[in-house]
C-alpha positions in Angstrom: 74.1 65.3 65.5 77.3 63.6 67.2 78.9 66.6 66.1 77.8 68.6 69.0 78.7 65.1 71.8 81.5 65.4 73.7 82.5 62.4 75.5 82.8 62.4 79.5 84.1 60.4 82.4 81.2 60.8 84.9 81.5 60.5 88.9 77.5 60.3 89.2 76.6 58.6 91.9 74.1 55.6 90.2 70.3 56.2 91.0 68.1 53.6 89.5 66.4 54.9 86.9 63.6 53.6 85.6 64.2 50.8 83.0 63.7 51.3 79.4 60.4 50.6 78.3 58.0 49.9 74.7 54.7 51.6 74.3 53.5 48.4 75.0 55.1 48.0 78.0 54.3 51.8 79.1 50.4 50.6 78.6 50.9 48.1 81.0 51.5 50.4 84.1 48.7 51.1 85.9 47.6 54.8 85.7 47.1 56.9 89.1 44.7 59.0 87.2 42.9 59.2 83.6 40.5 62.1 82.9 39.5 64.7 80.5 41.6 67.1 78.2 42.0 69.5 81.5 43.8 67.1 83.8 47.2 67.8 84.3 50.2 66.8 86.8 51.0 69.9 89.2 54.2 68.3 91.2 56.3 65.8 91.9 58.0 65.0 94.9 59.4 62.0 97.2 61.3 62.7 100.5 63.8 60.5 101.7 61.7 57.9 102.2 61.8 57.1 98.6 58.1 56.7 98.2 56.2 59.7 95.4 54.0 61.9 96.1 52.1 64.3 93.0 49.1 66.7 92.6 46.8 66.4 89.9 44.9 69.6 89.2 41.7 69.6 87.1 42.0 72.9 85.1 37.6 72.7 84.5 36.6 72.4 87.8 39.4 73.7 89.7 39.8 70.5 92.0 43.2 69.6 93.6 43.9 65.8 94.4 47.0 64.8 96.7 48.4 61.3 95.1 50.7 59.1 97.4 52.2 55.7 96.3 54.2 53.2 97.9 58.2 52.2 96.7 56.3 50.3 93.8 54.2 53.4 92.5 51.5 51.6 93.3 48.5 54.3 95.4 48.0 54.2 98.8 45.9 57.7 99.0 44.1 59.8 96.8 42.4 62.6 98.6 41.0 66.1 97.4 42.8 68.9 99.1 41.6 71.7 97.7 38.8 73.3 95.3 40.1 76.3 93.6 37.8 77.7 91.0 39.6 81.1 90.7 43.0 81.9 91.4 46.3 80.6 90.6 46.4 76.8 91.3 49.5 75.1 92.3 52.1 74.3 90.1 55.1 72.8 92.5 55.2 69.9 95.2 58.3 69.4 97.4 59.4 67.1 99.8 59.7 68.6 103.1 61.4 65.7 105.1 61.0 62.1 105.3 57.5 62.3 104.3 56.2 65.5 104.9 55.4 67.7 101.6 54.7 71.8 100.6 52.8 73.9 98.2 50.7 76.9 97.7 48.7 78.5 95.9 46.6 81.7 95.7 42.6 81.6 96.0 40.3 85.0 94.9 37.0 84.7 97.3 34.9 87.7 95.9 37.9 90.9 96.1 39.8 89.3 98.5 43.1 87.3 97.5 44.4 84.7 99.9 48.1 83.5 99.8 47.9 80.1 101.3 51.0 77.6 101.9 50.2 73.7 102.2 52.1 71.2 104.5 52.4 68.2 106.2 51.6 64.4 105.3 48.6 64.8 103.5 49.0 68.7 103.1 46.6 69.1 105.9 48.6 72.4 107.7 47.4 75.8 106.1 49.2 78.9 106.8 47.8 82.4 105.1 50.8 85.0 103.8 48.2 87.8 103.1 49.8 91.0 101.1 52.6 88.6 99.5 53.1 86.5 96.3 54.7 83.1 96.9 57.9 83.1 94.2 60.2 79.5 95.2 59.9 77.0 98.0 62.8 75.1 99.5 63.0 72.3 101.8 65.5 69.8 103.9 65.6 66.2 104.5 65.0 67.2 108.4 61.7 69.0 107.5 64.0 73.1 107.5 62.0 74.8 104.7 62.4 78.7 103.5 59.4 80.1 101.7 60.7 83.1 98.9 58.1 86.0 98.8 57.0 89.0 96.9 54.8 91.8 98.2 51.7 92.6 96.5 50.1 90.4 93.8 51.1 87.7 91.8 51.0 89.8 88.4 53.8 91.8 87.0 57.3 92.2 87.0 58.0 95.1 88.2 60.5 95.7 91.4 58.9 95.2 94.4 60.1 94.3 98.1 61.2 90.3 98.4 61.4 88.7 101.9 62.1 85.2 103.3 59.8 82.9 105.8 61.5 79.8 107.4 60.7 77.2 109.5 62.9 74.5 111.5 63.0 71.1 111.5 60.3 68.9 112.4 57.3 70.7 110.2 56.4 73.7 112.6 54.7 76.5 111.4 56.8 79.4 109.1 58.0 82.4 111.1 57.1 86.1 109.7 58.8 87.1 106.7 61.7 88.6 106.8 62.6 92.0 104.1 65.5 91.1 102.4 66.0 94.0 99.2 64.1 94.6 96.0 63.8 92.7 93.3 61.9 91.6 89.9 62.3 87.6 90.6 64.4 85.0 92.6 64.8 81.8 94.0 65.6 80.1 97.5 67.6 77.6 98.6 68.5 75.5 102.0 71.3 73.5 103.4 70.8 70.2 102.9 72.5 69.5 106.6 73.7 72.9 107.4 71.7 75.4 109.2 71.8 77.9 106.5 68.8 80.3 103.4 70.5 81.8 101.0 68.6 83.9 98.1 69.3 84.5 94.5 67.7 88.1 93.6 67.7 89.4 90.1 66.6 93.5 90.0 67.0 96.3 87.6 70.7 96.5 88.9 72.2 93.2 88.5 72.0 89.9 90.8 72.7 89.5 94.3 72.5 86.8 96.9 71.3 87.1 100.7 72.5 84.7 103.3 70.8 84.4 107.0 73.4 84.3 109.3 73.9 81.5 111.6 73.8 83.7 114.9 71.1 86.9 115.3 69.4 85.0 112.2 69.9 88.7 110.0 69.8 88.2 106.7 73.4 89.6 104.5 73.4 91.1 101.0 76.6 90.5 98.6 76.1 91.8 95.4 77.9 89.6 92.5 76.3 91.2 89.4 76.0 94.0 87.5 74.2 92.7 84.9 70.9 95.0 83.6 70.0 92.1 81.5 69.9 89.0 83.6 66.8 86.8 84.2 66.1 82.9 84.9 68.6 83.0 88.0 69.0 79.6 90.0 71.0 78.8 93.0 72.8 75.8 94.3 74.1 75.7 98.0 76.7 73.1 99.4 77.2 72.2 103.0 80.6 73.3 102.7 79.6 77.1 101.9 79.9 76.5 98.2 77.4 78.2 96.6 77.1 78.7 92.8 74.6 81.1 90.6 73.4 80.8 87.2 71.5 83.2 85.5 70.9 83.8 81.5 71.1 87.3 79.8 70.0 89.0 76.8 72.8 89.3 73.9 72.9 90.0 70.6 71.1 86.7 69.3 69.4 85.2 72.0 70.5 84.2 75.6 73.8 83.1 77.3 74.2 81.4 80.1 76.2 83.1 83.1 77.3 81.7 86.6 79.0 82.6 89.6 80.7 80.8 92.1 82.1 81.9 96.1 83.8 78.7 97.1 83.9 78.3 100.7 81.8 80.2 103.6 83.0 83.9 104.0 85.1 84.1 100.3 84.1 86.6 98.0 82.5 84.9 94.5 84.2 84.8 91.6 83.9 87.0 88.6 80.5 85.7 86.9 81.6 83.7 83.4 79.8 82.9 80.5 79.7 79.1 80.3 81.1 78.1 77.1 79.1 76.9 74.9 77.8 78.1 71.3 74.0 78.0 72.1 71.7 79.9 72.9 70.3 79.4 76.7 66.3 78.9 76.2 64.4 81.8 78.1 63.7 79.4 81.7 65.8 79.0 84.7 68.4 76.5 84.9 68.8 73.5 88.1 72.2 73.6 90.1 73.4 71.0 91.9 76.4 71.5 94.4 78.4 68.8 95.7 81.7 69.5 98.3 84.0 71.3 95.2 81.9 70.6 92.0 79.6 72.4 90.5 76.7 70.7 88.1 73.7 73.2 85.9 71.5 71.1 83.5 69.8 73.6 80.7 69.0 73.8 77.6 70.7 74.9 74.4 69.5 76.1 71.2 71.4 75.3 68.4 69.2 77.3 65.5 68.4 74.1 62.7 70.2 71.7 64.8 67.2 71.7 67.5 66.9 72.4 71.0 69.3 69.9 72.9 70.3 69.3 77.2 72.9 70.1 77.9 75.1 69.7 81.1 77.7 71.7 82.0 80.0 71.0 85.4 83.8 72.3 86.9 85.8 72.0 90.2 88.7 74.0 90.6 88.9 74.6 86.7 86.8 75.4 83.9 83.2 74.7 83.2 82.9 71.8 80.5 80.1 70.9 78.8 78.1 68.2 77.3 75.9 68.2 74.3 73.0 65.4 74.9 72.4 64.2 71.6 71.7 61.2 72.4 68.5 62.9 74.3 67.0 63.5 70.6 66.1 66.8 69.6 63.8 68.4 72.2 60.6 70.3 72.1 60.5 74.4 73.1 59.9 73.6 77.0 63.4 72.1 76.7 65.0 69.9 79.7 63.5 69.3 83.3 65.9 68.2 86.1 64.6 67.4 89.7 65.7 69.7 92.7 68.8 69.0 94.9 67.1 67.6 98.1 69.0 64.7 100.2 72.1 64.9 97.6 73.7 66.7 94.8 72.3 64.3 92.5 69.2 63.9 90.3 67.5 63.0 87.3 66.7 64.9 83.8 63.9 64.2 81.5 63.3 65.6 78.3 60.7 64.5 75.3 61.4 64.2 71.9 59.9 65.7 69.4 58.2 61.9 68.2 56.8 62.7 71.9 59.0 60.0 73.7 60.5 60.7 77.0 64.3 60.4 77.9 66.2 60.4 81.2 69.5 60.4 82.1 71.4 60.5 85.7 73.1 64.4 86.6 74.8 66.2 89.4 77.3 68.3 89.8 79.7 65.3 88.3 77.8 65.8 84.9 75.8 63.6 83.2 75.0 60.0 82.2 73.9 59.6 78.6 69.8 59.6 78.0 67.7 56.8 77.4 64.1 56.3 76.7 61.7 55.2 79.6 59.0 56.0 77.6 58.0 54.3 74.0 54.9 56.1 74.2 54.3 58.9 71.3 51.3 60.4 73.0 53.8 62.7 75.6 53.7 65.9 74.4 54.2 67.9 77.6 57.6 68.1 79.7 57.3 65.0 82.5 57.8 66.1 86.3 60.8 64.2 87.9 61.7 64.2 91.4 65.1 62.0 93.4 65.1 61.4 96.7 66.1 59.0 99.1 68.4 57.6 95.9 65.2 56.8 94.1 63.9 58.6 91.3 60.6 59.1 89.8 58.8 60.3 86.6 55.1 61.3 86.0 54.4 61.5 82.3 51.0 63.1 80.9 49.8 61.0 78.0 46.8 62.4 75.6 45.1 60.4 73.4 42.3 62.4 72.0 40.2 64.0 74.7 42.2 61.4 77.1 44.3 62.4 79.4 46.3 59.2 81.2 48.7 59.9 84.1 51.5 57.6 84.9 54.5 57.8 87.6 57.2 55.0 87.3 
């Protein structure tokens, strides 16, 4: 497969990832939860205190557990937040500050449907969005978070009205959503430091982006698509006003990937590109990272009988260039996962083979580092949940032996 490598001087900057390890070594971490067939990892997250958070969901019995460990992964609490036997349990955790955290998730109590968004420490806060579908969350290291909703319920994809809550620092309570256009999906995204939402909306039209303003808090609409066929969109923001789009579309043979940059605060964005590369973009949405005047997306590529590979592709003031991981191992169909941008423009990827061994590798918007195994293990056949924050990464990988499910975070 070094056919497809291209080699790359990387300006990453180093998060310790987690050493290499045997599956005999990988036995030897203690697991923060073993259970049945229907136990399963929800979210990752760690603030900038470094320390991980994760909720484990029992699909059976419909019970959600917060898990919180210390610096060494070793648990400090394990409490039951939540007992959803119908509805649509949560399936993301973010950091929302040093160490506060967000989810949601939506509960049916008889023909009523209740939208309900999780923070604080132990995920104590509850805050009903009745009439709305919760699409992305996004969060800041000073506790600023935007919540991305959709009127009506959670099923379909048809058009419908898309608004923003936000909160300020310090954890308070979301403000009422605000309309900002229709739409068929999206995502959100927050200044890391800056005081700024901006929202990636893909519709029957093309893609567009709306920005709240700084002053009467208004939202703005640019549109920098006209693209019938785009899905998947993902959006990274810099503090400098550098914000950069990707979406994939529909062509004749499978997906490309597209993006879109506007490179300082009140520019237009550029024309949207194709980023070069002959693969096809698997049908999910891309991570973006956004770093002063780079831009970073980690995806992944299919290559037909070659396999299903990462790949990283980054640019500053020139051309996107891109970088085959095949020294990831060929990958499985859920392809690549990459931890959100929270308290830098850097993060980590994981990937399992198809043996059912789990690489990671160091990206950003400065590229990529190469992959290595963490995880000897050939019992991983789901995609791990990573998270990075405060320069620390962390992995949570779902091992099944049997009707044995073991859960491990390292």
């Amino acid at each position: 497969m070094s056919t497809f490598a291209r080699a790359t001087a990387l300006s990453l900057v180093a998060l310790a990832l987690p050493q290499a390890a045997s599956a005999d070594s990988i036995q030897k971490i203690k697991p923060i939860a073993t259970g049945g067939k229907t136990l399963e990892v929800a979210g990752l997250a760690t603030g900038s205190s470094g320390r991980p958070a994760a909720l484990l969901v029992d699909r059976r019995t419909g019970a959600v557990t917060l898990w919180r460990g210390n610096e060494g992964a070793a648990t400090v609490s394990r409490q039951k937040i939540a007992t959803i036997e119908f509805g649509i349990r949560p399936n993301v955790l973010r950091a929302a500050g040093k160490t506060g955290l967000l989810t949601y998730w939506r509960e049916y109590r008889g023909e009523r449907e209740r939208m309900i968004v999780a923070s604080g420490d132990r995920l104590q806060t509850r805050q009903r969005f009745d009439g709305y579908d919760v699409v992305d969350i996004a969060a800041a290291p000073d506790g600023r978070a935007a919540l991305l909703l959709r009127k009506g319920k959670a099923y379909g994809t048809e058009v419908r009205e898309f608004a923003v809550a936000t909160r300020g620092p310090g954890g308070r309570a979301f403000g009422a959503p605000v309309a900002i256009g229709k739409a068929r999906s999206g995502q959100v995204a927050v200044g890391r430091t800056a005081d700024t939402v901006t929202a990636a909306l893909v519709s029957a039209s093309g893609v567009t982006v709306a920005e709240r303003a700084t002053v009467d808090r208004s939202f703005t609409r640019a549109a920098i698509a006209d693209d019938a066929h785009a899905s998947n969109v993902a959006l990274g923001v810099g503090d400098s006003g550098r914000i950069t789009v990707a979406w994939t579309r529909s062509i004749v043979g499978g997906r490309q990937l597209v993006a879109a940059t506007r490179r300082a605060a009140g520019a237009a964005f550029d024309a949207p590109a194709a980023v070069p590369v002959k693969a096809a973009a698997l049908d999910q949405a891309p991570t973006v990272y956004v770093d002063g005047k780079r831009d970073g997306i980690v995806w992944a590529g299919d290559f037909g009988a070659a396999g299903i590979w990462p790949v990283v592709s980054s640019r500053g003031s020139g051309a996107w260039k891109s970088y085959f991981r095949t020294d990831s191992s060929a990958a499985g169909r859920e392809g690549v996962a990459a931890s959100e941008p929270f308290d830098n423009a850097f993060g980590i990827a994981a990937t399992t083979s198809k043996s059912g061994r789990v690489k990671t590798a160091n990206v950003g918007s400065g590229g990529s580092s190469r992959f290595r195994t963490v995880n000897g293990s050939r019992d991983t056949r789901t995609l791990p949940r990573v998270a990075a924050g405060g320069s620390k990464p962390w992995i949570a990988v779902t091992e099944t032996r049997g009707k044995r499910t073991t859960i491990r975070i390292f």
